[in-house]
C-alpha positions in Angstrom: 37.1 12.2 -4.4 33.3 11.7 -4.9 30.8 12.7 -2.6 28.3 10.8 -0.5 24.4 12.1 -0.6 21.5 11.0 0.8 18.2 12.3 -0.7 14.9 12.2 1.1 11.9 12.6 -0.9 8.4 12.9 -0.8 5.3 14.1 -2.4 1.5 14.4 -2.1 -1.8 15.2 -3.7 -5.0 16.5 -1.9 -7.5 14.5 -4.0 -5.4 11.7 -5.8 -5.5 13.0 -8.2 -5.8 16.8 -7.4 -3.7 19.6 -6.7 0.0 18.2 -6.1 3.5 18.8 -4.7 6.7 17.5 -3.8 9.4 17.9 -1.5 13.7 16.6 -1.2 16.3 17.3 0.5 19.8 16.6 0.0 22.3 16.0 2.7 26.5 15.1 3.4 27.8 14.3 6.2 24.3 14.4 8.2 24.1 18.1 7.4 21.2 19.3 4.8 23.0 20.9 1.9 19.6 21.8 -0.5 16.1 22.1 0.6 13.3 21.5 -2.6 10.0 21.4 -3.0 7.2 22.8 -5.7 3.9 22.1 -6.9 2.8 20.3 -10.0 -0.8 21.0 -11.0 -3.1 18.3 -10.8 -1.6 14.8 -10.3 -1.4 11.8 -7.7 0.8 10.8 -5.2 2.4 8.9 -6.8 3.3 11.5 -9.3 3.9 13.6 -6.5 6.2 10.9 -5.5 8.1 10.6 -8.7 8.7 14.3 -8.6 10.3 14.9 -5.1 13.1 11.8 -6.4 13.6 13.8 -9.7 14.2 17.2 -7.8 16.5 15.1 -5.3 18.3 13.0 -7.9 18.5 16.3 -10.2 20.3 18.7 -7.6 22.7 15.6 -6.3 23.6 15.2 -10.0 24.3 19.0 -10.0 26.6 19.2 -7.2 28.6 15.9 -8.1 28.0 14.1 -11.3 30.1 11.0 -9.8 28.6 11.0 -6.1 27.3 8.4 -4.7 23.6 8.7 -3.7 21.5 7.1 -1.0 17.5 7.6 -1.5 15.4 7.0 1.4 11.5 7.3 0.5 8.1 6.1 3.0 7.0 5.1 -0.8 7.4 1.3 -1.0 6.0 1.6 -4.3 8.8 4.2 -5.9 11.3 2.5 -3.8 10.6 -1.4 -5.2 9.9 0.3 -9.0 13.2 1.9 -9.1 15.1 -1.2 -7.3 13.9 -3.2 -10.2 12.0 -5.5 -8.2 8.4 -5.0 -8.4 7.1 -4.3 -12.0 6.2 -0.4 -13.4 2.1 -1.4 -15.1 0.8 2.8 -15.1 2.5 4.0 -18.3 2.8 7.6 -16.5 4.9 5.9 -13.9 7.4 4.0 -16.6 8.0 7.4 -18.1 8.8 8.8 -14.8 11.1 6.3 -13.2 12.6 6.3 -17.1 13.7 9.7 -16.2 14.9 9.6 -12.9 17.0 6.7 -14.1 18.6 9.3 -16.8 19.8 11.9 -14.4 22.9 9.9 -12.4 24.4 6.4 -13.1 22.2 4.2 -11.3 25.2 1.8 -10.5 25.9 4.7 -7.5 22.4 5.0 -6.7 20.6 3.1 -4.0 16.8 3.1 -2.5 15.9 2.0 0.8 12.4 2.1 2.4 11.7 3.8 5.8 8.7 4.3 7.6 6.8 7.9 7.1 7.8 9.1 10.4 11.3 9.1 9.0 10.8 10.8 6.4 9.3 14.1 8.1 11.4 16.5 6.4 10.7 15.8 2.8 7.0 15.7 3.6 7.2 18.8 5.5 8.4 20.3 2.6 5.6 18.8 -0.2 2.7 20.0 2.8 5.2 23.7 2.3 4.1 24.0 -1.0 0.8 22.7 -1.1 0.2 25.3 1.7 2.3 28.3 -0.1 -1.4 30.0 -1.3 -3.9 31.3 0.9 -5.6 28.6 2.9 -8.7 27.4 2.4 -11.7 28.4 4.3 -12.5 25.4 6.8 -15.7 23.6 5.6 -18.4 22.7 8.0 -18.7 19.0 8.8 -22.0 18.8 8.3 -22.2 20.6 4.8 -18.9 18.9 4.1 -21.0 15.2 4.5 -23.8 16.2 3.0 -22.2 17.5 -0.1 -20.3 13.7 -0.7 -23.8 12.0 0.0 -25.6 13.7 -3.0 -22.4 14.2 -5.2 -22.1 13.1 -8.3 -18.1 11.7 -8.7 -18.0 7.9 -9.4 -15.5 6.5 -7.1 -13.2 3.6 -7.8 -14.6 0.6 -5.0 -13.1 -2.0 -4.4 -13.9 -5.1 -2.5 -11.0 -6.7 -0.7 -11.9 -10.3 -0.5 -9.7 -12.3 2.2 -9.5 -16.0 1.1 -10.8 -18.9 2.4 -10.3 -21.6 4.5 -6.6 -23.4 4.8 -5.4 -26.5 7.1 -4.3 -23.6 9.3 -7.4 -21.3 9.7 -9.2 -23.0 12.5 -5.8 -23.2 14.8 -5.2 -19.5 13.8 -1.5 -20.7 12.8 0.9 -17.7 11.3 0.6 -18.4 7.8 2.7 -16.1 5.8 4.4 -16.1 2.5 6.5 -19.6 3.9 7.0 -22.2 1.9 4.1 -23.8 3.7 1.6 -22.3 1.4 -1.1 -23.9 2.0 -4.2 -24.9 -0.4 -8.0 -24.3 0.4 -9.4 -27.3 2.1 -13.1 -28.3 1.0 -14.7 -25.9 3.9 -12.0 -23.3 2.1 -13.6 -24.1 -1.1 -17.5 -23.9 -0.2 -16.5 -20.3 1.2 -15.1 -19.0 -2.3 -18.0 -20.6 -4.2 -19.7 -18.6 -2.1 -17.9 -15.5 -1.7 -17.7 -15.8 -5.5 -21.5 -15.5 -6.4 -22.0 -12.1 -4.3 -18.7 -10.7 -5.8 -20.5 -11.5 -9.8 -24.2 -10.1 -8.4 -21.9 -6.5 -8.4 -20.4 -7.0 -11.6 -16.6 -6.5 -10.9 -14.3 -4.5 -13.8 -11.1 -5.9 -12.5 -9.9 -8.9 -10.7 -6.3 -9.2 -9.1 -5.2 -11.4 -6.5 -2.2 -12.3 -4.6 -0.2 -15.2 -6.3 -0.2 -17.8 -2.8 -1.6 -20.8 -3.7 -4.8 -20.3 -1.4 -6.0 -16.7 -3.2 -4.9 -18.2 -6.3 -7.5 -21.3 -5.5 -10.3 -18.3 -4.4 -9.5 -16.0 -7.3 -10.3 -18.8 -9.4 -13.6 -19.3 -7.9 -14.4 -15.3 -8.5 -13.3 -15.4 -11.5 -15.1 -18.2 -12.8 -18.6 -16.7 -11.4 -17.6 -13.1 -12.8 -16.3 -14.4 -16.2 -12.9 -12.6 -15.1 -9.2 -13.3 -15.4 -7.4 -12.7 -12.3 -4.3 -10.3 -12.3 -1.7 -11.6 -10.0 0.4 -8.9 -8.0 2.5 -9.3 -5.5 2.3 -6.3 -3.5 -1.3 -7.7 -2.0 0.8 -11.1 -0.4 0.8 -12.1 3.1 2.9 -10.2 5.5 6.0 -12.5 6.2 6.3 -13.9 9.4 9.4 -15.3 9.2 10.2 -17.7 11.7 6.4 -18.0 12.8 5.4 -19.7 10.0 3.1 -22.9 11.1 2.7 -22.0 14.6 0.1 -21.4 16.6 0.2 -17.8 19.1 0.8 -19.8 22.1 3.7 -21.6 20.5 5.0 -18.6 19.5 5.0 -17.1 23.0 6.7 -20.1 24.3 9.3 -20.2 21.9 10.0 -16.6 21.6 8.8 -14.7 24.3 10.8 -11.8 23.7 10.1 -11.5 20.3 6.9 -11.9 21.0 6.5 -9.3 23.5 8.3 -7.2 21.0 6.2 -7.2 18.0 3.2 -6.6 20.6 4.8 -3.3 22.2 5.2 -1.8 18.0 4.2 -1.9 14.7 8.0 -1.4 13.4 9.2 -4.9 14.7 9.8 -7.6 12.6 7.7 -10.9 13.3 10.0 -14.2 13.2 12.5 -11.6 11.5 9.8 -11.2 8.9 7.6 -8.0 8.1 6.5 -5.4 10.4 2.6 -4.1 10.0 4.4 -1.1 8.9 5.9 -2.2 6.2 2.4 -4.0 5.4 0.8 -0.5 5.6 2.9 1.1 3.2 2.5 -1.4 0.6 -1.2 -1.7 1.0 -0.9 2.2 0.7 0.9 2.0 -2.7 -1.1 -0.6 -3.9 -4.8 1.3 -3.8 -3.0 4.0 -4.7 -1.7 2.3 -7.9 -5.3 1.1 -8.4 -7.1 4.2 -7.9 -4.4 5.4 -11.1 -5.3 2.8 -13.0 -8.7 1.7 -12.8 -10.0 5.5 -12.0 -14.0 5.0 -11.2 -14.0 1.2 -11.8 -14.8 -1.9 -9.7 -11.9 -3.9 -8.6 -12.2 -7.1 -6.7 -8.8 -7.8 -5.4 -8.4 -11.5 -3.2 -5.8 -10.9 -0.7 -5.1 -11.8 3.2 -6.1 -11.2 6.7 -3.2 -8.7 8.0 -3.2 -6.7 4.3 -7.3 -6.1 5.0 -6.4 -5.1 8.5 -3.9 -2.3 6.9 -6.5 -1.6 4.9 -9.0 -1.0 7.1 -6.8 1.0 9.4 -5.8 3.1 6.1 -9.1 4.0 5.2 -10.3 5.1 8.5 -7.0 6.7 9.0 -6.8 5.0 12.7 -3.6 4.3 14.0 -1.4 1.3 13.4 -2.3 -0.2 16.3 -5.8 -0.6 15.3 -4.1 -3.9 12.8 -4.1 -5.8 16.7 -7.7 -5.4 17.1 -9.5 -5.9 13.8 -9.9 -9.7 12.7 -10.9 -10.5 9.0 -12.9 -13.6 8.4 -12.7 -16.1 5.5 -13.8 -15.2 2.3 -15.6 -12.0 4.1 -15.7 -8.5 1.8 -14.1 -5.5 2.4 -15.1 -2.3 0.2 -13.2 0.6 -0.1 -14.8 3.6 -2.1 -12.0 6.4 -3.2 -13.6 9.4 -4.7 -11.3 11.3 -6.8 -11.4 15.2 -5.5 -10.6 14.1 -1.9 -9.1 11.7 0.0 -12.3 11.1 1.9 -12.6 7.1 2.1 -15.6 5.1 3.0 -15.1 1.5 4.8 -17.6 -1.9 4.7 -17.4 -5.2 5.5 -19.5 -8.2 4.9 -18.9 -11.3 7.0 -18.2 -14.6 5.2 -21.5 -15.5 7.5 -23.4 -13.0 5.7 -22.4 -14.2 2.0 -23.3 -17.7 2.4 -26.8 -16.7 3.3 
């Protein structure tokens, strides 16, 4: 009779890219069977990423050729590439998920996202390896500063602009990825005529956008003042409110109290049955880190949503979660991220929509 494995995998790079490593385990029955983890040389998380799944599909294989397999990964981006639903664009990443489909039939394979807290062991082990050599002498905050304020690395920046103004801005109604999806209304369009002058006075490499109609209308706008085409992607949508969609907060309270009162107490609960922030986070996560890969030093303007610039924002000051309650984003404001490549040190700037119509 065939077996039944889970694999857990993770991986991580301390500079993205920069030195790498991965970790996996393999469990049956609830009990871990194989503990793996190793470094790769110089490469980025996702990479790293890639790697723990191969080590964990690799030693499942090994133990039963005709098990059946469970992969849980915090990666939403290795998770939705090898589900087949969101599309593989890095050619480094093709060839890896090209091999970890070669090692087991993928018909007994599936992939499920959890959140990173979940997946403590795997990362445990990736953080084992990085650590296996002698540890690095702490460096000096001050030096440490100083050094990235007269350095010479070209980061990759990119400027998150939120979109503009919709029928249901003003009211703050939930407007999601629903079938609502509402256009830009004329105010909506004065603020990405705007928004779309300061984004061509920086000269922009790249422009991607999420495909709703109302950063489709925006993108347009940038794209026309930039002299770009936009790239539609649809890891930078909305997060999903489910249920929500079209109402205001007070409505909401009204008609689902508890739910309500639930998505308010964590970060894990599903709005209107919809997306947690969580989930948001890890997909905004992927998604500059799929960027940083593939547009390494470049200027990226990618047109996106309020809650996805919230992640954001939270991501690159590496605040908690709970941060995404307090932070508003206004229409068509800018939001740069600056990635250098030999750290993970981010830096974090935002530019009312006030302050671009000036």
């Amino acid at each position: 009779m065939a077996r039944d494995f889970v694999v857990t995998a993770d991986g991580g790079s301390r500079g993205n890219p920069g030195p790498a490593a991965f970790g996996a385990t393999v469990s049956e029955n609830g009990v871990v069977l194989h503990e793996l983890y190793g470094t790769i040389g110089i490469a980025s998380n996702n990479v790293a990423e890639y790697s723990g799944l191969i080590a964990g599909l690799r030693k499942a294989h090994e133990l039963d050729p005709q098990a059946t397999i469970h992969v849980k990964m915090d990666s939403k981006l290795v998770v939705e590439q090898m589900s087949g639903r969101w599309q593989i664009k890095h050619p480094a990443m093709r060839d890896l998920a090209k091999e970890a489909r070669s090692i087991h039939p993928m018909q007994l394979i599936t992939f499920q996202w959890i959140p990173r807290e979940e997946n403590s062991h795997a990362d445990r082990l990736a953080n084992k390896a990085l650590d296996g050599g002698d540890a690095p002498a702490a460096k000096p905050i001050l030096n440490y500063l100083t050094a990235r304020l007269v350095s010479t690395e070209v980061p990759t920046t990119i400027w998150f602009v939120r979109h503009g103004e919709t029928t249901l801005t003003p009211t703050r109604k939930f407007s999601g990825v629903g079938p609502m999806n509402p256009a830009l209304t004329e105010t909506g369009i004065a603020q990405a005529q705007a928004v779309a002058k300061e984004i061509a006075a920086r000269k922009p490499d790249v422009l991607i956008a999420s495909p709703l109609q109302r950063t489709t209308m925006t993108a347009k706008e940038v794209g026309a003042a930039s002299d770009l085409e936009p790239i539609f992607d649809d890891i930078w949508v909305e997060c999903d409110f489910g249920n929500w969609e079209g109402l205001t907060p007070t409505e909401v309270m009204e008609t689902y109290p508890e739910d309500w009162s639930d998505w308010l107490a964590s970060t894990a609960h599903r709005p209107g049955g919809g997306e947690s922030y969580v989930e948001v986070y890890s997909r905004v996560e992927a998604g500059i880190n799929d960027l940083v890969e593939r547009y390494p030093g470049k200027k990226i303007c990618v047109v996106t949503h309020n809650i996805v610039i919230r992640a954001i924002a939270a991501y690159a000051m590496s605040a908690p979660l709970e941060s995404m309650y307090h932070v508003d984003i206004l229409p068509c404001s800018i939001t740069t991220v600056a990635v250098w490549p030999s750290d993970r040190l981010r830096a974090l700037k935002s530019l009312s929509e006030r302050a671009v119509a000036k």
